[in-house]
DOTIVO-362750 format. One record per residue (C-alpha): residue in one letter; x, y, z. Coordinates in steps of 0.25 Angstrom, whole numbers. Layout:
a X Y Z
...
! end
This chain:
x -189 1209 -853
x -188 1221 -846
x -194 1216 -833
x -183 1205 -834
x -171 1213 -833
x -166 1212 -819
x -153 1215 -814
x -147 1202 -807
x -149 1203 -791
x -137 1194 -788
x -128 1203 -798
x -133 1214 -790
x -131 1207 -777
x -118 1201 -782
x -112 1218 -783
x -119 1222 -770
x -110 1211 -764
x -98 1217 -765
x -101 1228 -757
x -100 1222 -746
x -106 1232 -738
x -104 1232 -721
x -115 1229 -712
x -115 1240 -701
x -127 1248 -701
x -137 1244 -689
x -151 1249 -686
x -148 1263 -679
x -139 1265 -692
x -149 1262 -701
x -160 1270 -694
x -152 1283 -693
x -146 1281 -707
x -160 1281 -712
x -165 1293 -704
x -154 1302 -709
x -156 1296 -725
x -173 1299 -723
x -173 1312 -716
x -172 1323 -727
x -180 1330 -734
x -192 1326 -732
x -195 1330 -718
x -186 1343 -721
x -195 1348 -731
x -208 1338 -734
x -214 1341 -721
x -223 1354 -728
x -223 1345 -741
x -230 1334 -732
x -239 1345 -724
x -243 1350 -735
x -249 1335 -740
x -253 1332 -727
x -254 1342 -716
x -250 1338 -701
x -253 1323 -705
x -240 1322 -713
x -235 1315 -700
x -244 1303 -704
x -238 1305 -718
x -223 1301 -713
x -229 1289 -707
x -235 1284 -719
x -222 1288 -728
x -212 1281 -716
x -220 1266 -718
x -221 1267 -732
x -205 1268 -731
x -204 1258 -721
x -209 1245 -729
x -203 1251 -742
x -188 1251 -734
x -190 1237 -729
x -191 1234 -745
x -181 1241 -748
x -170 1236 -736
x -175 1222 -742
x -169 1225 -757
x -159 1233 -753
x -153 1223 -742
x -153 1211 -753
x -146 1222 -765
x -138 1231 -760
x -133 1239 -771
x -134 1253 -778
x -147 1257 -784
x -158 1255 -773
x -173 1250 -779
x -168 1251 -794
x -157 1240 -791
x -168 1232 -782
x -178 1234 -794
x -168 1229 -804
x -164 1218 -797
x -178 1214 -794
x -190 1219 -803
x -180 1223 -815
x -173 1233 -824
x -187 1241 -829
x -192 1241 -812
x -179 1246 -807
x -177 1256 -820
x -191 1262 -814
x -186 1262 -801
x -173 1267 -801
x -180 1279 -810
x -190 1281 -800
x -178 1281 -788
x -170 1292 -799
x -184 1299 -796
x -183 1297 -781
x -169 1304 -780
x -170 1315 -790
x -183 1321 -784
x -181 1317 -770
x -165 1325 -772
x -174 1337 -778
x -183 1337 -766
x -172 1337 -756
x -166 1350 -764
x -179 1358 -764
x -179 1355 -749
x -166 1359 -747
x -169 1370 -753
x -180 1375 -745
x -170 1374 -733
x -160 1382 -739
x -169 1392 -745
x -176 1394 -734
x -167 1391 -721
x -152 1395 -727
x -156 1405 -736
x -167 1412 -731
x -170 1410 -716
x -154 1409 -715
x -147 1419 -724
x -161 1430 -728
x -158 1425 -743
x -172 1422 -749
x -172 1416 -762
x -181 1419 -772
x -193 1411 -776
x -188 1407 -790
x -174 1402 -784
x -180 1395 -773
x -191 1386 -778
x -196 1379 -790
x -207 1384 -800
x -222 1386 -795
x -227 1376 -805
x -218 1364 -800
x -223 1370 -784
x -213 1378 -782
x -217 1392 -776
x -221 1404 -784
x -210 1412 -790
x -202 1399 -791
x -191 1394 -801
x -180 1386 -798
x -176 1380 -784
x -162 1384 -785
x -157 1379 -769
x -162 1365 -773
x -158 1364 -787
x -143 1369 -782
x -143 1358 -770
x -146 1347 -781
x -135 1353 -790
x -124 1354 -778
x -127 1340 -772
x -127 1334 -785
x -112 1342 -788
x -108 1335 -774
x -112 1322 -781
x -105 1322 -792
x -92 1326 -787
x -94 1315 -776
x -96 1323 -764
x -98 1313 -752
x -106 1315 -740
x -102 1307 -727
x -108 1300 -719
x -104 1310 -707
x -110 1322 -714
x -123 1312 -718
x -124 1310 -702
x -124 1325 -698
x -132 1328 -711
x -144 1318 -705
x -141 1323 -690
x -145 1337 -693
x -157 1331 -702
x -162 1325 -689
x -158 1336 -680
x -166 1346 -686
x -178 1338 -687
x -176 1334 -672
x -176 1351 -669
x -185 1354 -677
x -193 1343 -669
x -192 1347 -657
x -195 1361 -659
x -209 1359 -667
x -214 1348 -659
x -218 1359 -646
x -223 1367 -657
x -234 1359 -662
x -249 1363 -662
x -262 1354 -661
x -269 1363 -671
x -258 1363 -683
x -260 1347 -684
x -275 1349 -688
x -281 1347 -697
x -270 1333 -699
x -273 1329 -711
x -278 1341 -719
x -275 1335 -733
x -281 1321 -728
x -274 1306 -729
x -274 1303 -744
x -276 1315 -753
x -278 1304 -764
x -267 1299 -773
x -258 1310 -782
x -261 1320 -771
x -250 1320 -764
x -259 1326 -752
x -262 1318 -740
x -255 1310 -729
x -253 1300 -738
x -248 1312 -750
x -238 1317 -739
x -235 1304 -735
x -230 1303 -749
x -223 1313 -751
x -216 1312 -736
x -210 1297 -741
x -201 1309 -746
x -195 1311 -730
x -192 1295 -731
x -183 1295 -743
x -170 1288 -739
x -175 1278 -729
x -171 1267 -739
x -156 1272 -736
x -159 1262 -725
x -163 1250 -732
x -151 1251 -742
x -144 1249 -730
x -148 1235 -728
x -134 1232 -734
x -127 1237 -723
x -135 1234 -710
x -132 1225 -701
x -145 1216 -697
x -151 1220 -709
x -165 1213 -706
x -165 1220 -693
x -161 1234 -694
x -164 1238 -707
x -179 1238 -702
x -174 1244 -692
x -167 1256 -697
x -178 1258 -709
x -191 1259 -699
x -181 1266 -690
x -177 1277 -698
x -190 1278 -705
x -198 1277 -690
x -188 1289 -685
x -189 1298 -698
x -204 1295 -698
x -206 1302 -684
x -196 1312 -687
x -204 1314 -698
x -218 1314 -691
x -211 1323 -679
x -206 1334 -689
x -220 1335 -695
x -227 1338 -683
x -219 1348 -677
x -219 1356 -691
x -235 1354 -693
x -237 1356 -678
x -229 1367 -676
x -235 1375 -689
x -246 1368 -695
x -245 1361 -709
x -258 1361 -715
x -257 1360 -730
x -261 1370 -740
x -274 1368 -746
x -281 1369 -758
x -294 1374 -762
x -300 1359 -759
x -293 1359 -746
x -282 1348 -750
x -268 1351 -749
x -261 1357 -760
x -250 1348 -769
x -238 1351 -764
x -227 1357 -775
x -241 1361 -780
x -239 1376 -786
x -253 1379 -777
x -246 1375 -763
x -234 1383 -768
x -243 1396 -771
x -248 1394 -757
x -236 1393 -750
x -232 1403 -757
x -243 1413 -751
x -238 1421 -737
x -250 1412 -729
x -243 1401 -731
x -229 1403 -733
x -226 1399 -718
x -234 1385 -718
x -227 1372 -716
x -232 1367 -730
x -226 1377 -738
x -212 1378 -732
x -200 1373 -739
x -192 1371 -728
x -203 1365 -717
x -196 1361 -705
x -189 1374 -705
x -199 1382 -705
x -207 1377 -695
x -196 1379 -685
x -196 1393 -690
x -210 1394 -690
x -212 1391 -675
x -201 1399 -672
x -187 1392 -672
x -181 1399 -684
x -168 1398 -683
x -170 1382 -678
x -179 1382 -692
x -166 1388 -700
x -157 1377 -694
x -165 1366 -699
x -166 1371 -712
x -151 1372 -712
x -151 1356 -708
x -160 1353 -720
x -153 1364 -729
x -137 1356 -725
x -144 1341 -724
x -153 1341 -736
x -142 1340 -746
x -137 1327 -743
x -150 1321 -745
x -149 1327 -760
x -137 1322 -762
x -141 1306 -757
x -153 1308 -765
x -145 1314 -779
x -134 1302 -775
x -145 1292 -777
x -151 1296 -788
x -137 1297 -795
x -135 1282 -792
x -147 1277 -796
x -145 1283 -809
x -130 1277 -807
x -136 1263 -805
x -146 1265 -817
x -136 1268 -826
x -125 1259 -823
x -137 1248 -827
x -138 1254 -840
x -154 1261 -837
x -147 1275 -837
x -135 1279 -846
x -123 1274 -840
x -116 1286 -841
x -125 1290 -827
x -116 1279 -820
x -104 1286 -824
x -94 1290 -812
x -86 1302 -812
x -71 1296 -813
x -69 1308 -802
x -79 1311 -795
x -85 1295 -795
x -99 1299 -795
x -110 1296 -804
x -108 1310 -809
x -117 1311 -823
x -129 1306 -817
x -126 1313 -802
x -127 1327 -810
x -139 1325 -820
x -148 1320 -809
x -143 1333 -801
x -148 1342 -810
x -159 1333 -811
x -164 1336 -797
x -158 1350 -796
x -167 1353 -807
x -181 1346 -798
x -177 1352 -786
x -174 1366 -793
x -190 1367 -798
x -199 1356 -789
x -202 1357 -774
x -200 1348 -765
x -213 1341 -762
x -214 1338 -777
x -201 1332 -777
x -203 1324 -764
x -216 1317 -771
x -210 1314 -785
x -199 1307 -777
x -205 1299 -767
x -214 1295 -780
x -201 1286 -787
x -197 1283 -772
x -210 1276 -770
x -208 1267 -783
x -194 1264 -779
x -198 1259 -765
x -210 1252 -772
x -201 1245 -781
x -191 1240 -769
x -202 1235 -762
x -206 1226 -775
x -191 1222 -778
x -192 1216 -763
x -205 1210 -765
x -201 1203 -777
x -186 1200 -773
x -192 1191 -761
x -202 1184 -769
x -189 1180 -782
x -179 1179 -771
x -182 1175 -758
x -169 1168 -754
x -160 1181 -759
x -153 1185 -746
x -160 1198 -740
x -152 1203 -728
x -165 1211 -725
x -180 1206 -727
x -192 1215 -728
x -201 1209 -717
x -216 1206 -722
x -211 1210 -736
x -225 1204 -741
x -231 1217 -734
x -218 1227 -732
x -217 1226 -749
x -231 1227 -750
x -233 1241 -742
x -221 1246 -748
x -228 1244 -763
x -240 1250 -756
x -234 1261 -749
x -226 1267 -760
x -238 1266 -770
x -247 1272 -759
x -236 1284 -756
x -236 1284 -771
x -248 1289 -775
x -251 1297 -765
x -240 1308 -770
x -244 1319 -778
x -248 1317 -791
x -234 1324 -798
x -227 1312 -791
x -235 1303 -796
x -236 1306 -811
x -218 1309 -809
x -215 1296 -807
x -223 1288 -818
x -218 1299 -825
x -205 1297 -821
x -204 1282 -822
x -211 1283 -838
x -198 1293 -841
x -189 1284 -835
x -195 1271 -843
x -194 1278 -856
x -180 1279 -852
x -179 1266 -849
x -183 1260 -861
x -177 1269 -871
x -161 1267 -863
x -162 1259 -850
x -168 1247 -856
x -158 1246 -868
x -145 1252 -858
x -149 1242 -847
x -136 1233 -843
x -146 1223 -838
x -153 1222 -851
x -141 1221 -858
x -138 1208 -851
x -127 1217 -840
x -130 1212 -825
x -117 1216 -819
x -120 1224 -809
x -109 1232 -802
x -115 1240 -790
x -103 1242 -783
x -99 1252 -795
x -109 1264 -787
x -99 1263 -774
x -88 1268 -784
x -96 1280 -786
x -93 1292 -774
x -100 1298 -766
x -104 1282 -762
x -114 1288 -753
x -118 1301 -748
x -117 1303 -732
x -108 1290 -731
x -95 1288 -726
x -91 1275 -730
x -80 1274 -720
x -90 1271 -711
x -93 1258 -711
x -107 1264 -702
x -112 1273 -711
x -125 1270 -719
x -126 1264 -730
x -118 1267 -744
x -130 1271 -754
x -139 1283 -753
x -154 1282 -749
x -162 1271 -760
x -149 1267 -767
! end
């Protein structure tokens, strides 16, 4: 029976044990470690993506996204406190719902890091392209090196996104030859993040006009479902900006008080980005208007659509919030602090990378877990006996995501990742649901409080943020999860160490593998936690 192939939790638990993993993180820790893991992309370059779906109401869309992530955390501390090993909801789903459940969802969290590691690179790019490159050095590159195709949304005269491809390809390379990042450059990295979101803050905030917030909501509160249009379409595709607050949860492990400060550090951080967030996006539609591009109908244009891209294209709105690459940037310009604006771009364009480079490291050891259980070739799990990383796999999913970032823009991307981050989330908040109802005595150093409503809302909420993506993401990830069942059924099911009556689990094995974790030094017994965001 397919649905009766689960991996032992006490083997599992039995392997986590011998971590032995200190205790030191408190609250504070917690609360900084998770703004410096959320803060990214998303509000770097989403902000004209999310106008454009919204207009000046996208403030309202970072709420909603912030307390979808709130209840799907608190499931998410649960499971992770009680199995605190590699693989994040695949390991939970296997443990719990079984093999067939967590095969969909580690397929589904492969999803989540390939595009959401493309998206980053097509934001870099716009920063380098247009801060470095252009505003910077007078070097203007032409259309067909610098964007993507006009059918996939691109911009007209486009081919090939050849900044963003070559950032993929590099970080990758630093993979492979396991190139680790410390925890002292993670710090700075994170502190020029917040710093230039703080200046630019500061400096849009005196800016802001009355007139430039009305009308608030010109594409309306729903748009209807596939639409992607809408506070509540924005709303989707913001859930973008959260990405990597479950970097907290996964901390559970190592906190001290669990029970009281990982709630603590999860609505803090969340709380903190989300009127970081809510602050940014008033100063930039304040101090420049961000009213969406219409059709003839008078709803907002798709965004990644070839239309928007034939508008933005046009002189008249070449200057708009909705049709910049590089938002936050330009509005500084724009309002007359150019050089201020060029900065900020340089902080995106040196901080960016190292959120590819978690993103690519997570989805390299999920395919590393996958395979070691037999669902993938085994030969993914194989280390380099130099280099000690998991180096076939690092570099076919490299050029995997080099090849996405190289043709599709960054909204696209953004929308078909939140889609198999959605299922994941939805599936942890399930493993919870189920695991306290077959085992309630199972020792939980953290409890979801009200988990008879937390659980439900998470369901509801990631179901509701579903569907109200734009119909591309929508269809991608059936599409994706019926490629990856034919996969499945024609190797995994026959491969599966599990089905072959092989339950050993060795989890310590991926601690052998180097770089451990990007942006930690593990020297310091304070520094955050020793897995990636979601694993």
């Amino acid at each position: 029976m397919i649905f009766g192939r689960v991996k032992p939790l006490d083997a599992i638990l039995a392997s986590a044990e011998k971590k032995g993993l200190h205790r030191s993180l408190g609250a504070l820790q917690l609360t900084l470690f998770g703004v410096g893991c959320i803060i990214g992309t998303g509000i770097f370059v989403l902000t004209s993506v999310g106008a454009q779906k919204a207009g000046p109401a996208l403030m309202i869309s970072f709420i909603i996204a912030g307390a979808v992530c709130v209840v799907a955390a608190l499931c998410y501390a649960e499971v992770a406190s009680m199995v605190p090993v590699s693989g994040s909801a695949y390991t939970y789903s296997y443990a719990v719902q079984g093999e067939l459940l967590a095969w969909t969802v580690g397929w589904a969290l492969l999803l989540e890091y390939a595009v959401g590691a493309s998206a980053v690179s097509v934001g870099w790019s716009n920063y380098f392209t247009n801060s470095v490159l252009e505003a910077s050095l007078g070097i203007d590159l032409p259309a067909w090196l610098r964007t993507g195709p006009l059918i996939f949304g691109g911009a007209p005269g486009g081919l090939i996104n050849l900044p963003a491809a070559l950032i993929a390809l590099l970080v990758t390379a630093l993979l492979v030859i396991g190139t680790n990042e410390s925890a002292r450059v993670n710090a700075v990295l994170v502190a020029i993040k917040v710093t230039a979101l703080t200046v630019f803050v500061v400096l849009t905030i005196p800016a802001i006009e009355g007139d430039n917030f009305s009308p608030f909501m010109p594409g309306g509160v729903f748009g209807g479902f596939g639409s992607g249009v809408g506070v509540l379409g924005a709303a989707a595709t913001m859930f973008f900006a959260y990405i990597g607050f479950d970097a907290v949860s996964t901390a559970a492990e190592e906190t001290k008080n669990p029970q009281r400060n990982v709630p603590i550090g999860l609505i803090g951080s969340l709380a903190i980005c989300t009127i970081f967030y809510m602050l940014v996006t008033a100063g930039a539609i304040g101090a420049i208007g961000g009213d969406p591009i219409t059709g003839s109908g008078g709803a907002p244009l798709g965004t990644g659509s070839p239309e928007l891209a034939r508008q933005c294209a046009l002189p008249a709105n070449a200057e708009t919030l909705v049709c910049s690459g590089e938002p936050l940037a330009h509005v500084l310009r724009t309002i007359g602090f150019g050089t201020i604006g060029n900065m900020l771009g340089y902080a995106a364009f040196i901080a960016l990378p190292s959120v590819i480079l978690i993103l690519i490291f997570g989805l390299t050891r999920i395919c590393f877990v996958m395979g070691r259980d037999g669902l993938l070739p085994e030969r993914l799990a194989t280390v380099h006996p130099k280099w000690k990383t998991p180096h076939i796999v690092t570099m076919i999913t490299g050029c995997v995501i080099a090849f996405l970032a190289a043709l599709f823009p960054v909204g696209q991307l953004a929308d078909i990742a939140n889609a198999g981050t959605l299922y994941a989330f939805m599936m942890v908040a399930i493993a919870v649901w189920m695991l306290r109802r077959r085992d309630p005595g199972r020792t939980r150093p953290f409890r979801v409080p009200a988990l008879w409503l937390v659980a439900p809302l998470t369901i509801v909420g990631c179901v509701f943020l579903f569907l109200n993506l734009p119909t591309e993401a929508l269809i991608g990830l059936p599409l994706w999860g019926g490629i990856g069942l034919v996969i499945y059924f024609a190797y995994g099911y026959r491969k599966s160490h599990l089905g072959r009556g092989l339950i050993e689990v060795h989890e310590p094995e991926i601690h052998d593998i180097e770089p451990s974790i990007p942006g930690v030094d593990e020297r310091d017994p304070l520094d955050p936690p020793r897995r990636p965001p979601g694993l």
